[in-house]
N, C-alpha and C positions, 0 to 999 in steps of 0.2 A: 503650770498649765491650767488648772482650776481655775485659777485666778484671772487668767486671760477669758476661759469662755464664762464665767460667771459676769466679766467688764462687758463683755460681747451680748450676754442676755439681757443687762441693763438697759445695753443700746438702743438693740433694738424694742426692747418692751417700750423707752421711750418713742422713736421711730413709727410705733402701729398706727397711732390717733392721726400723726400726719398722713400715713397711703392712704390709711381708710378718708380722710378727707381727701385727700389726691384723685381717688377713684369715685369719689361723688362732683367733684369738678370733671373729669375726663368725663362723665356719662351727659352731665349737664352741657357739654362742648358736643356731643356729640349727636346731642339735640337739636343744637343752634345749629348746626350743620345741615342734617338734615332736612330740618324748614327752611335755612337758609338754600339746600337743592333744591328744595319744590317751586320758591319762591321764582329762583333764576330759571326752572326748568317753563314755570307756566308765563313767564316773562316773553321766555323767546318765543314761547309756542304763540302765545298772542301777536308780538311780532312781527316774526314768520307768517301771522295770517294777516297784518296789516297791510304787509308787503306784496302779500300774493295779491290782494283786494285793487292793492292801485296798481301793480303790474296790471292785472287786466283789464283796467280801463281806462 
């Protein structure tokens, strides 16, 4: 039984460096994300007012 959780503590103590880089990728994604919303949000809203401009005339 020791022996299994002390394999098991190796593991993971190998395992840390990669989450801990895993969650500085997921934050960097979820960066991209959000400029990439703003980007599409101010996209249509310009759009949306090209469209209104030649509808009405």
């Amino acid at each position: 039984m020791k022996r299994k959780f002390r394999a098991t503590l190796r593991a993971v103590a190998r395992l840390q460096p990669l989450t801990a880089r895993h969650r500085k990728a997921t934050r960097g994604v979820q960066g991209f994300v959000a400029v990439s919303h703003a980007i599409y949000l101010l996209l249509h809203f310009v759009s949306h007012t090209v469209f209104l401009k030649i509808k009405d005339s």
